[in-house]
C-alpha positions in Angstrom: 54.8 134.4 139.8 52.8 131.2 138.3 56.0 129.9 137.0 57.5 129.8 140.5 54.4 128.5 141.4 54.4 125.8 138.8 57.9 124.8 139.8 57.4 124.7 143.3 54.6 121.9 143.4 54.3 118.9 145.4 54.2 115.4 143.8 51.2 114.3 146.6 47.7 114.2 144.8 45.3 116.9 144.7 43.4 119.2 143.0 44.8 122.9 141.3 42.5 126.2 140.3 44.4 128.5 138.0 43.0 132.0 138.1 43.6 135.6 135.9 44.8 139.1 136.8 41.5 139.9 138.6 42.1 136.5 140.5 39.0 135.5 138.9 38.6 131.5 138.8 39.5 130.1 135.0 40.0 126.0 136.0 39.8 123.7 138.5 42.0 120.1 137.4 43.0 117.2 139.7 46.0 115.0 139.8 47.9 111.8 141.0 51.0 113.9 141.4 50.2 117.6 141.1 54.2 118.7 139.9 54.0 116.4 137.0 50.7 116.8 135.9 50.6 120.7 136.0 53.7 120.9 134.3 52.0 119.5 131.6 50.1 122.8 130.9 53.4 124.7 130.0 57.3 124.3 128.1 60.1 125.8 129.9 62.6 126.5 127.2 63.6 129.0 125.7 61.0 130.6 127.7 57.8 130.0 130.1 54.9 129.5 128.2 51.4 127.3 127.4 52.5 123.6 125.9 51.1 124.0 122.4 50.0 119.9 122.5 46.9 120.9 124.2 43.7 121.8 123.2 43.1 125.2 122.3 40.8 125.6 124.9 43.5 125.0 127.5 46.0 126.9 125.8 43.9 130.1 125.8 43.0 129.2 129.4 46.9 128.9 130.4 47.4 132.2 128.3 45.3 133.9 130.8 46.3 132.3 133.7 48.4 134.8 136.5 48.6 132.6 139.9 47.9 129.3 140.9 46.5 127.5 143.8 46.2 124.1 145.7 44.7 121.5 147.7 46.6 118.5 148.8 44.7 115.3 149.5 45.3 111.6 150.1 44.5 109.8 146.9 43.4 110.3 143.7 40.4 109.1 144.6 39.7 112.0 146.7 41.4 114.4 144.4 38.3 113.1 142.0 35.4 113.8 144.4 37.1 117.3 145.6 37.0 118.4 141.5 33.8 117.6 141.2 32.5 118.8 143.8 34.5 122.6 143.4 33.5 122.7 139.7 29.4 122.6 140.8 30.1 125.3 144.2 32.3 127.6 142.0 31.7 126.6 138.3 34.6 127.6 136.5 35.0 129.3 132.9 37.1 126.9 131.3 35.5 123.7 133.3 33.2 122.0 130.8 33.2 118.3 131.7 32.0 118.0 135.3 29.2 121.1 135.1 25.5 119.1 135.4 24.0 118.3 138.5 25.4 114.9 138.7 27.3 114.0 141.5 29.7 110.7 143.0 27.3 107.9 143.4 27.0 106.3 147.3 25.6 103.3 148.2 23.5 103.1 150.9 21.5 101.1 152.9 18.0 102.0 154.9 17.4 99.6 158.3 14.3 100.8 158.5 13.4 98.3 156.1 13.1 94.4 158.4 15.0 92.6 155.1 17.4 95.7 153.7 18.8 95.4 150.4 22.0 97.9 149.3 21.4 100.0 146.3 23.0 103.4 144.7 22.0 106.7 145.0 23.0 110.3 144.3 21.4 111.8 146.7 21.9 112.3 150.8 18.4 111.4 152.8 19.0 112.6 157.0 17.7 109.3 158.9 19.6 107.5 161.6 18.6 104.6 160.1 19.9 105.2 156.7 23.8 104.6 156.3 25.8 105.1 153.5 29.2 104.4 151.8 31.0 106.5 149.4 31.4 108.6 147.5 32.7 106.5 145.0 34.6 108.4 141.5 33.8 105.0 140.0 33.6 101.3 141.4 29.9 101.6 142.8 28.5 99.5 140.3 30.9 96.5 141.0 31.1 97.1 144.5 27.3 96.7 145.0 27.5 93.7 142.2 30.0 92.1 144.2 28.0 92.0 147.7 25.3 90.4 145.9 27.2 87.4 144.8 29.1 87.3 147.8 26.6 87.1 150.4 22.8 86.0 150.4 20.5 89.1 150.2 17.7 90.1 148.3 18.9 90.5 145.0 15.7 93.0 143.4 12.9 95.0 145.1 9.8 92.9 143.4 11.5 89.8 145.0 9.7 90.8 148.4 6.5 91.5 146.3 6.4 87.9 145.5 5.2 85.4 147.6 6.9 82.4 145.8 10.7 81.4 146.5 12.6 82.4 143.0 15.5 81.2 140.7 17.9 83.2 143.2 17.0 81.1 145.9 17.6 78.0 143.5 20.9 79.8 143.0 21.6 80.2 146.7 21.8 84.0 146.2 18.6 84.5 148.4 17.4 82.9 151.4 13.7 83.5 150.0 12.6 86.0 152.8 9.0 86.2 150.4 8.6 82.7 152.2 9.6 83.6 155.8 12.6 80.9 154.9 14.6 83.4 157.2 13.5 86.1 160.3 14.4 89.3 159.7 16.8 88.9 162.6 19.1 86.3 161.1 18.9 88.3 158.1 20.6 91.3 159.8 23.3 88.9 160.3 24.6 88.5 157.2 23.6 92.0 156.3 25.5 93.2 159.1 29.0 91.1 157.8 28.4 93.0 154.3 28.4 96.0 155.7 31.6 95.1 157.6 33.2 94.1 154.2 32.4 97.5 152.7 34.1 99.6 155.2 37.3 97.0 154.5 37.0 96.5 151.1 40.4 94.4 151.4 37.6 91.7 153.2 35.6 91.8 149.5 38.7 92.0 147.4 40.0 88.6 149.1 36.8 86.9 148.8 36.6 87.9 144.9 39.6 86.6 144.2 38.9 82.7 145.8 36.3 82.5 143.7 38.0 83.9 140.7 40.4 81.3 141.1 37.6 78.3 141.9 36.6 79.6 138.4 39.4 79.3 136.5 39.8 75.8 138.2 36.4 74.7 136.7 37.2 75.9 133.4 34.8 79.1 133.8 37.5 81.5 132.3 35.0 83.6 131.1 33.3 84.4 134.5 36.6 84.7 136.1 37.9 87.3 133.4 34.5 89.4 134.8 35.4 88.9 138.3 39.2 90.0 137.1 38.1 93.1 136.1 35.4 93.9 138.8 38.6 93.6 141.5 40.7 95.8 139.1 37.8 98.7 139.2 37.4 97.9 143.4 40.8 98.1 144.3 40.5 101.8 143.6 38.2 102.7 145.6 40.4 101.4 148.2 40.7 104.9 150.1 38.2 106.2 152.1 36.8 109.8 151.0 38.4 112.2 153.5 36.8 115.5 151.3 33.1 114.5 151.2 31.1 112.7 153.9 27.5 111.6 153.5 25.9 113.7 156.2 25.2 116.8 155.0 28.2 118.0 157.1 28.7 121.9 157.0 31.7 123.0 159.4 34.3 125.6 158.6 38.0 123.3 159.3 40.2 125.4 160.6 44.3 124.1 161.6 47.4 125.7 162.7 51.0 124.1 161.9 54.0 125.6 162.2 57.9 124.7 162.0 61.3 126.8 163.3 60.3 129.7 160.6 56.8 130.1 160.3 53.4 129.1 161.6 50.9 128.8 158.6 46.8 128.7 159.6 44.7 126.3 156.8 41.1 127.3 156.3 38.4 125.0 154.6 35.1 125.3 154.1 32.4 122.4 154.0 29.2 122.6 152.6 26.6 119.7 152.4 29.5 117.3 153.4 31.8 118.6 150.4 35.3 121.1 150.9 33.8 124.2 148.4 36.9 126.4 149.1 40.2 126.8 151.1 42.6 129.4 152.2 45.9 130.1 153.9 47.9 132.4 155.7 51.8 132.5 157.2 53.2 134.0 159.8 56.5 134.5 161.1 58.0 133.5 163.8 59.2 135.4 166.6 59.3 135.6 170.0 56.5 137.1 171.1 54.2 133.6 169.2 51.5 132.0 170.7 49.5 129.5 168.7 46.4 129.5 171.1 46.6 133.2 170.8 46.8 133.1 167.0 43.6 130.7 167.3 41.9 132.9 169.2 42.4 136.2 167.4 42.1 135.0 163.9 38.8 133.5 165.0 37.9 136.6 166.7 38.6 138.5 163.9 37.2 136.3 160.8 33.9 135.6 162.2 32.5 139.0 163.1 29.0 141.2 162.2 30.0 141.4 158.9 30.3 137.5 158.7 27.1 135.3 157.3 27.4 132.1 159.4 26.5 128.7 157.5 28.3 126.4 158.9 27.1 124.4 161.9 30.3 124.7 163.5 33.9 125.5 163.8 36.2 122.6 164.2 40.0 123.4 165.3 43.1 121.0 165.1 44.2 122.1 168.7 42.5 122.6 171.9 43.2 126.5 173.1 42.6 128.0 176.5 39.8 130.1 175.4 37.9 127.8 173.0 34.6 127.8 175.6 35.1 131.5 176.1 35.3 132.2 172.7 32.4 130.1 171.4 30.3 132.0 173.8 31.6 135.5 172.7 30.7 134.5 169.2 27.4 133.2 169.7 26.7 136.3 171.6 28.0 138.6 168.7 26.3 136.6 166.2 23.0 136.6 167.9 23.2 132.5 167.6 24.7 129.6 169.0 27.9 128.9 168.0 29.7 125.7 168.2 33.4 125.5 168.3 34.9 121.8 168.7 38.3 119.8 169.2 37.6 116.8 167.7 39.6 113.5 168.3 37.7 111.1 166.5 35.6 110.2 163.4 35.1 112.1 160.3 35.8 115.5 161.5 39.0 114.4 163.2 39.7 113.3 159.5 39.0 116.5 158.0 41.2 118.2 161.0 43.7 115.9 159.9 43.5 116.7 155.9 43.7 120.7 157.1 47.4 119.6 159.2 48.0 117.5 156.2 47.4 120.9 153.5 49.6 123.3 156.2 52.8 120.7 156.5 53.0 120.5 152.8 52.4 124.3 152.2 55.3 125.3 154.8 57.7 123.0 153.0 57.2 124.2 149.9 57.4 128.1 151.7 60.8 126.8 153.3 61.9 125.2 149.7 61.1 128.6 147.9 63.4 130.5 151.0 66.0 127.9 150.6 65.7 128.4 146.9 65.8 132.2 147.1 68.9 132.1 149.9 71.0 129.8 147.8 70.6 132.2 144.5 71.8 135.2 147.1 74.6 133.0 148.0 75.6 131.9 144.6 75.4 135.3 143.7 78.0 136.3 146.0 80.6 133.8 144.7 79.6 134.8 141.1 79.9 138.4 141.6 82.7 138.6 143.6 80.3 140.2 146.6 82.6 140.7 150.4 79.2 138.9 151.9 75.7 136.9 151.1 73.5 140.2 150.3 70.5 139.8 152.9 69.6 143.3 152.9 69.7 145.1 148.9 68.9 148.8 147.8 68.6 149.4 144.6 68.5 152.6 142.6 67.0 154.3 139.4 66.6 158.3 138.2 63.8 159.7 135.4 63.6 163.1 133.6 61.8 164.0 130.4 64.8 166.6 128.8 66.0 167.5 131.7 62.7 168.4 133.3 60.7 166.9 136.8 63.9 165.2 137.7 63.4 162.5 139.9 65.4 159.7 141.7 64.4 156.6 143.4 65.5 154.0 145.7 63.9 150.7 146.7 64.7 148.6 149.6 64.8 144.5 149.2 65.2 142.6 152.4 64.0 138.5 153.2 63.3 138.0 149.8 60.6 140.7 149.6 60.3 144.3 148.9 60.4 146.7 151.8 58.4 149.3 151.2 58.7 151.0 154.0 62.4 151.6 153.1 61.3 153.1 149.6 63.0 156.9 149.2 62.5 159.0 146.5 64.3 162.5 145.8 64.2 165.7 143.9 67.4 166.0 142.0 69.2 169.3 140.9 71.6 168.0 138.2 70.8 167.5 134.1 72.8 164.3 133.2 72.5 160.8 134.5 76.0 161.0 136.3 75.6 163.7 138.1 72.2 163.0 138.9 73.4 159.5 140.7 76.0 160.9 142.7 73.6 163.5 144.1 70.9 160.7 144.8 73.5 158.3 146.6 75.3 161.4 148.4 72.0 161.8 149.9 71.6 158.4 150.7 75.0 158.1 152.5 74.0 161.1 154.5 71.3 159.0 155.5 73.0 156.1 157.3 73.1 156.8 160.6 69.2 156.9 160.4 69.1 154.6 158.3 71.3 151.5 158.3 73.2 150.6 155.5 72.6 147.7 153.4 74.9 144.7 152.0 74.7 145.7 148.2 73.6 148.5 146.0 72.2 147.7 142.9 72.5 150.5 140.2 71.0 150.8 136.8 73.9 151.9 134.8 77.1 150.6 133.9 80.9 150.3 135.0 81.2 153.9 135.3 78.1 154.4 137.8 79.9 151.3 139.7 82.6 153.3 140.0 81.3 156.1 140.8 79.6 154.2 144.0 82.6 152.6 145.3 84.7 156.6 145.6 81.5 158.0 147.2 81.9 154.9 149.6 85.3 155.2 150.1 85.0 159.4 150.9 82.6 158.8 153.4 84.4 155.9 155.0 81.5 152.8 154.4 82.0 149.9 152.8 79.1 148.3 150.7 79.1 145.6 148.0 78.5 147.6 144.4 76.7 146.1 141.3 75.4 147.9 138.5 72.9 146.8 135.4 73.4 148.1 131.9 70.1 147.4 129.8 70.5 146.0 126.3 70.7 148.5 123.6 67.7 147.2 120.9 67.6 150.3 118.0 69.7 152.5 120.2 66.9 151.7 123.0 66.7 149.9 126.2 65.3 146.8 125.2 63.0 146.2 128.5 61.2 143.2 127.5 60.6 140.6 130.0 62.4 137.3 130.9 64.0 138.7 127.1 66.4 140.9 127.7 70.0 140.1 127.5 71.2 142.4 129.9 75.3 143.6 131.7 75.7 143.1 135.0 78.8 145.4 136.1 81.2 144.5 139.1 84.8 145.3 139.9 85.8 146.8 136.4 84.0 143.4 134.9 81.3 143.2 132.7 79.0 139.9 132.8 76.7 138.3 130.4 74.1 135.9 131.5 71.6 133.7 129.6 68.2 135.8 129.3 66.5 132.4 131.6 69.6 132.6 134.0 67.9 132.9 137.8 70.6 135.4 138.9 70.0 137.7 136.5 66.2 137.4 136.5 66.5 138.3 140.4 68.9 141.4 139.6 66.1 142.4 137.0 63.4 142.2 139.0 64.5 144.5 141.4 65.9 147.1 138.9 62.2 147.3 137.5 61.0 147.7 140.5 63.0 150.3 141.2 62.7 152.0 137.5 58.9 152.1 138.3 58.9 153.5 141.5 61.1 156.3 140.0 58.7 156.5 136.9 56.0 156.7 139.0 57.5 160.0 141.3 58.6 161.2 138.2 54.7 161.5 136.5 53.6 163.1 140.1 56.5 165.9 140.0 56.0 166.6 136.3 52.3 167.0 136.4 52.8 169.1 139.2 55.5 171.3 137.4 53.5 171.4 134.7 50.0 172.8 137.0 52.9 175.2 138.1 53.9 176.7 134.5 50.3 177.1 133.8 50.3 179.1 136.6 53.0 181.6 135.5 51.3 181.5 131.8 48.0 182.8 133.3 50.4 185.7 134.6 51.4 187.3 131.5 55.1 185.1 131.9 55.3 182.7 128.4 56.8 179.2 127.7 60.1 181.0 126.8 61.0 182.6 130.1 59.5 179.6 131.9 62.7 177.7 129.9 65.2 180.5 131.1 64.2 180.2 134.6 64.4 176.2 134.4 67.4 176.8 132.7 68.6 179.1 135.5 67.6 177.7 138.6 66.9 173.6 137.7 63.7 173.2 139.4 60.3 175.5 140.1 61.4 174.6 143.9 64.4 176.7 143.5 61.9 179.3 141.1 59.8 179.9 144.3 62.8 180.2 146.8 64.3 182.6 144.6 64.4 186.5 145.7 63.2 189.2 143.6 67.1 189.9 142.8 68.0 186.5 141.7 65.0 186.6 139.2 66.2 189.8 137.7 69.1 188.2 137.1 66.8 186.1 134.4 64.0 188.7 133.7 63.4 192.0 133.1 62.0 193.8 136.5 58.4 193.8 135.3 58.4 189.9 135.2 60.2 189.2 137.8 58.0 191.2 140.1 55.4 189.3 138.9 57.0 185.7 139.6 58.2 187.1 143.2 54.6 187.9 143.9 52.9 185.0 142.9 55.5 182.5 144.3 55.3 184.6 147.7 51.5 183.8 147.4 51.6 180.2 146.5 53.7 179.9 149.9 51.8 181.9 151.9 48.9 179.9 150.9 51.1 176.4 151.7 52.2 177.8 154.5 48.5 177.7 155.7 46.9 174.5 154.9 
């Protein structure tokens, strides 16, 4: 699963969170291209596993990684801010960097002030008066250095203290408000045009660069150099944070996108004006799809009694028929209002447009990974000599323990999942592996016209079970594509090790061997284990119930030895308890088999009534 994963990755910028078999959170890393920087983690050849260049913290995270998951964002600016901000809210194991109470500085500005000067802070203060810019992953430093020299302000909090005009003013850096040289109105002005520059930061950058050059054309390379540098560090900062506004913000983001195939819904979650979490779901297709529908009952359903509210509203990527209906059936169920909202502009129209932004890139990757997985099933045809592209595969497996609790199993793969609701498993009569496969797929024929056929059986055998298949096939008049897998012999044992076994595939009196990393043979493996564990797994349920049986007849006076004959005699206890008290003479002496016929006429009798 994580290699697919890994594989599957877009190259847009963004932030990844691997987690273990208890999908328990292990990391949370961010990236300029999330494909190339992932794949960093691992070596592909001659198997999947952790890149032994990192540290040995990371490899011994990697080692314990299972699944992988995602958020796309514009830049790598915001993939910055969205780490940070994760790692405090969720504080991951292997995360050791990013873990203090520190956060992306802002700069801000408070009007309330009659001659305001910009400065940096950490922390969000609620007043109308107060704006701020940012966050900024780094850049806030020259940013606030560089509207300082650009524009006339008051360059330090004790200038106002003063009551004497200062070096600044001498400079021209200050109009020398400490000597009413300016009103606080005409001030405003060219506080206002700074302000201006630092939502177009292009406006600074441009500015910065004249008077680089008027530098270097006075000789004053070592000024210029500074100035050099301090437009290197602005320029990326460049892209306006769409994953953490200064406001406080907490709304739950919820968008619906869909393409031909499926419809995908995108759930994020932001708390004090930063994304803590997010989620997805598909859906497929069909004719019966209604996207306002799908709003309305997966809003219905998320946010019910069980629900703890913290958001101060829901904001959706689509207006739906029954948004003002629902927001009052919610705020009635909740006991509180709640507030459900279409935006079209501002900052949550830009995190409705980062939710669209997540859901188009997760269905192309879904429709890559179907493309992927139809083009194997087609290639797979050609290499096997299949009469069609296999869309609908059973596949089939038997177990015993010496002969005993003999079990079959089928498993049902269709649209490149498993099906279990087309999972069979049967009792079987016979003692050897032959036999026991032509009495599982005789029943399975018999089955067809409930049951639809499929495009390809899959058995796990050889050339002999193959053949086997294809007479049974041709007796009952069906025609089905036959394959069979023959594991590789380790010691005289099946060698079942994964993504390392070099196993047969079997088709048309051929035998084909495949590299152990070869995708079409992975795919054929993966569904034989499936199916040898579903068999494995009926087979432990009839065997411990055989086994509660025996006891049974051993509390009856009848030993381990007869129990054997009758086995030996009739194949399973089924056939033991269907038996008449002549057919068990046949095995026993009268005495005992009385005493079987009685107790198996009980143990019915007592089915028979729950």
């Amino acid at each position: 699963m994580l290699e697919k994963q890994v594989k599957s990755l877009p190259t847009s910028a963004g932030v990844y969170q691997y987690f273990d078999k208890n999908n328990k959170l292990l990391y949370i890393g961010k990236a300029k291209n999330l494909s190339n920087r992932v794949k960093n983690y691992f070596r592909f050849t001659p198997n999947f596993h952790p890149n032994p260049n990192n540290s040995t913290r990371i490899v011994k995270m990697v080692r314990e990684a299972k699944s992988l998951h995602y958020i796309v964002v514009d830049s790598e600016h915001d993939a910055l801010i969205l780490e940070n901000s994760l790692i405090k809210q969720l504080q991951p194991k292997y995360n050791i960097l990013l873990r203090d109470d520190k956060t992306y500085p802002y700069i801000y500005i408070d009007l309330n002030e009659p001659f305001a000067r910009f400065e940096i802070t950490r922390k969000v203060i609620q007043s109308k008066r107060v704006k701020y810019f940012g966050p900024y992953a780094s850049g806030a430093r020259e940013l606030l250095d560089s509207l300082y020299q650009l524009y006339p302000l008051v360059q330090s909090k004790s200038c106002l203290n003063g009551k004497k005009a200062c070096l600044y003013y001498q400079l021209k850096q200050c109009l020398a408000p400490c000597e009413g040289k300016i009103s606080s109105y005409d001030y405003y002005i060219f506080l206002e045009k700074a302000m201006n520059d630092l939502y177009n930061k292009q406006k600074i950058i441009m500015k910065l660069e004249s008077k680089m050059q008027e530098y270097s054309e006075n000789l004053r390379f070592e000024e210029a150099m500074k100035l050099r540098d301090q437009i290197k560090v602005i320029k990326q900062t460049q892209n306006d944070s769409t994953i953490d506004v200064a406001k406080n913000l907490n709304v739950d983001i919820i968008g619906i996108e869909q393409n031909e195939h499926y419809s995908i819904m995108v759930r994020m979650f932001m708390r004090d004006g930063k994304i803590i979490s997010s989620s997805h779901i598909f859906y497929k297709i069909n004719q019966y799809y209604d996207r306002d529908e799908l709003y309305y009952r997966a809003i219905l359903d998320f946010y019910n009694n069980d629900t703890i509210l913290t958001s101060q509203s829901i904001i959706v990527a689509h207006d739906f028929s029954e948004l003002e209906n629902l927001s009052k059936l919610l705020s009635q169920s909740l006991g509180k209002k709640i507030l459900i909202e279409y935006p079209k502009i501002g900052d949550k129209k830009r995190l409705i447009d980062l939710s669209i932004t997540n859901a188009k890139t997760l269905l192309f990757q879904k429709i890559q990974q179907d493309n992927s997985k139809d083009i194997v099933l087609d290639e797979l045809k050609i290499l096997l000599d299949l009469e069609k592209t296999p869309q609908k595969i059973e596949i089939f497996d038997n177990s015993h323990m010496q002969g005993r609790a003999t079990v079959g199993a089928m498993v049902c793969y269709e649209q490149h999942k498993f099906i279990k609701s087309g999972y069979r498993h049967y009792h079987l009569n016979y003692k050897d592996d032959y036999h026991q496969m032509k009495e599982m797929l005789t029943k399975r024929i018999e089955s067809f016209e409930k049951n639809s056929p499929p495009d390809l059986w899959i058995l796990d055998g050889g050339l002999t079970l193959v053949k086997l298949a294809k007479e049974l096939l041709n007796s009952f008049g069906a025609n089905i594509d036959v394959i069979a897998i023959a594991k590789e012999k380790v010691n005289s044992r099946a060698n079942r090790a994964k993504s390392k076994s070099s196993d047969t595939i079997c088709y048309n009196n051929k035998e084909l061997k495949l590299k152990v990393d070869d995708k079409h043979l992975q795919l054929i493996q993966k569904l034989r284990d499936e199916a040898h564990r579903f068999a494995i797994s009926f087979h432990k349920k009839t065997k411990l119930k055989q086994d509660q049986e025996s006891e049974l007849l051993k509390l009856k006076g009848i030993g381990s030895g007869k129990i054997k004959k009758l086995l030996a005699y009739f194949g399973t206890f089924l056939e033991v308890k269907k038996a008449n008290l002549d057919e068990l003479e046949k095995v026993l002496s009268k005495k005992d088999a009385q005493t079987i016929f009685e107790q198996t006429q009980v143990s019915s009798l007592g089915s028979e009534v729950k």
